[in-house]
C-alpha positions, 0 to 999 in steps of 0.5 A, a space after each residue: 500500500 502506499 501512504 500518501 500525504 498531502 502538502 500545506 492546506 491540504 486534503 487526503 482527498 487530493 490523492 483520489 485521481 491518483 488512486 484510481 490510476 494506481 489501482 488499475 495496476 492493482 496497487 492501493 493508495 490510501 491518503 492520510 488526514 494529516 491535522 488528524 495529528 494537531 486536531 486536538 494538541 500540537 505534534 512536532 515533527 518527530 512525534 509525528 514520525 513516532 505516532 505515524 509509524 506506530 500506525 502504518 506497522 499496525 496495517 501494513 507489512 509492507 508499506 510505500 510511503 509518498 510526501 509531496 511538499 509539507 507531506 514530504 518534509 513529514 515523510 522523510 521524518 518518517 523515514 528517519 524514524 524507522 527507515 527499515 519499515 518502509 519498502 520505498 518511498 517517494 518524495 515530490 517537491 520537498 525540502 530538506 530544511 533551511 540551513 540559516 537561522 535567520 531564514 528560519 526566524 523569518 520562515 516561522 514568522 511567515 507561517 505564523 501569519 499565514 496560520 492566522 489568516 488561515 484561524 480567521 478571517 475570510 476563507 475563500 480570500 486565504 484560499 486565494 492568496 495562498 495560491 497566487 503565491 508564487 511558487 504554487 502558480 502553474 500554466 496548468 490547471 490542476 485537479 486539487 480538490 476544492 477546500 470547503 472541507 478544511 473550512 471546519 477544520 480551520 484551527 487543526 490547519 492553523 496549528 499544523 502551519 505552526 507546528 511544521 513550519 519550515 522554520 521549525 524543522 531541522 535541517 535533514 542533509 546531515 541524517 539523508 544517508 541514514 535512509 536506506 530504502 529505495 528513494 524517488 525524489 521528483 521535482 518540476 521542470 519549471 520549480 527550479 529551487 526545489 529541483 536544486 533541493 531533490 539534487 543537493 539531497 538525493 546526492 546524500 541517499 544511499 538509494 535515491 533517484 531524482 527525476 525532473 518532470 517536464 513542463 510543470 512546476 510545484 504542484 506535480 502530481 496534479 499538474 502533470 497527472 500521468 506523467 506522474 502516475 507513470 513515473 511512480 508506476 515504473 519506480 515501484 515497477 522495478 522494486 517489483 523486479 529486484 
C-alpha cells in the first residue's frame, strides 16, 4: 500500500485521481488526514514520525510511503524514524530544511501569519492568496480538490502551519544517508529551487533517484497527472523486479 500525504492546506482527498490510476495496476493508495495529528494538541515533527509509524506497522507489512511538499518534509521524518519499515518511498517537491537561522526566524514568522489568516478571517480570500503565491502558480490547471472541507477544520490547519513550519524543522542533509530504502525524489521542470533541493539531497541517499518532470512546476502530481502516475508506476515497477 502506499501512504500518501498531502502538502500545506491540504486534503487526503487530493490523492483520489491518483488512486484510481494506481489501482488499475492493482496497487492501493490510501491518503492520510494529516491535522488528524494537531486536531486536538500540537505534534512536532518527530512525534509525528513516532505516532505515524506506530500506525502504518499496525496495517501494513509492507508499506510505500509518498510526501509531496509539507507531506514530504513529514515523510522523510518518517523515514528517519524507522527507515527499515518502509519498502520505498517517494518524495515530490520537498525540502530538506533551511540551513540559516535567520531564514528560519523569518520562515516561522511567515507561517505564523499565514496560520492566522488561515484561524480567521475570510476563507475563500486565504484560499486565494495562498495560491497566487508564487511558487504554487502553474500554466496548468490542476485537479486539487476544492477546500470547503478544511473550512471546519480551520484551527487543526492553523496549528499544523505552526507546528511544521519550515522554520521549525531541522535541517535533514546531515541524517539523508541514514535512509536506506529505495528513494524517488521528483521535482518540476519549471520549480527550479526545489529541483536544486531533490539534487543537493538525493546526492546524500544511499538509494535515491531524482527525476525532473517536464513542463510543470510545484504542484506535480496534479499538474502533470500521468506523467506522474507513470513515473511512480515504473519506480515501484522495478522494486517489483529486484
Amino acid at each position: 500500500m502506499i501512504w500518501a500525504l498531502h502538502g500545506a492546506v491540504g486534503m487526503e482527498a487530493d490523492w483520489n485521481q491518483f488512486a484510481e490510476v494506481m489501482g488499475t495496476s492493482g496497487c492501493e493508495v490510501k491518503g492520510v488526514d494529516l491535522w488528524q495529528f494537531v486536531e486536538k494538541e500540537g505534534c512536532s515533527f518527530e512525534e509525528f514520525g513516532v505516532r505515524f509509524c506506530q500506525r502504518v506497522r499496525a496495517e501494513d507489512q509492507e508499506p510505500i510511503l509518498l510526501g509531496y511538499s509539507l507531506g514530504g518534509r513529514l515523510a522523510l521524518h518518517a523515514l528517519l524514524e524507522d527507515s527499515a519499515m518502509w519498502r520505498a518511498a517517494v518524495i515530490v517537491s520537498a525540502h530538506p530544511g533551511l540551513q540559516d537561522d535567520e531564514a528560519r526566524v523569518l520562515r516561522m514568522a511567515s507561517d505564523a501569519h499565514w496560520a492566522g489568516r488561515a484561524l480567521v478571517g475570510s476563507w475563500d480570500r486565504f484560499l486565494q492568496d495562498w495560491n497566487a503565491q508564487g511558487i504554487l502558480k502553474s500554466e496548468h490547471p490542476t485537479a486539487l480538490m476544492a477546500r470547503k472541507g478544511l473550512e471546519s477544520r480551520r484551527a487543526a490547519l492553523a496549528t499544523g502551519l505552526m507546528e511544521w513550519s519550515l522554520g521549525k524543522q531541522d535541517d535533514l542533509r546531515p541524517r539523508l544517508g541514514e535512509i536506506g530504502c529505495p528513494l524517488l525524489w521528483l521535482s518540476g521542470e519549471r520549480d527550479s529551487k526545489f529541483g536544486a533541493l531533490a539534487a543537493e539531497s538525493v546526492s546524500l541517499l544511499s538509494k535515491g533517484v531524482h527525476e525532473i518532470v517536464p513542463g510543470v512546476g510545484h504542484r506535480v502530481p496534479w499538474e502533470a497527472s500521468d506523467d506522474f502516475s507513470r513515473k511512480v508506476g515504473g519506480f515501484l515497477s522495478k522494486l517489483k523486479r529486484t
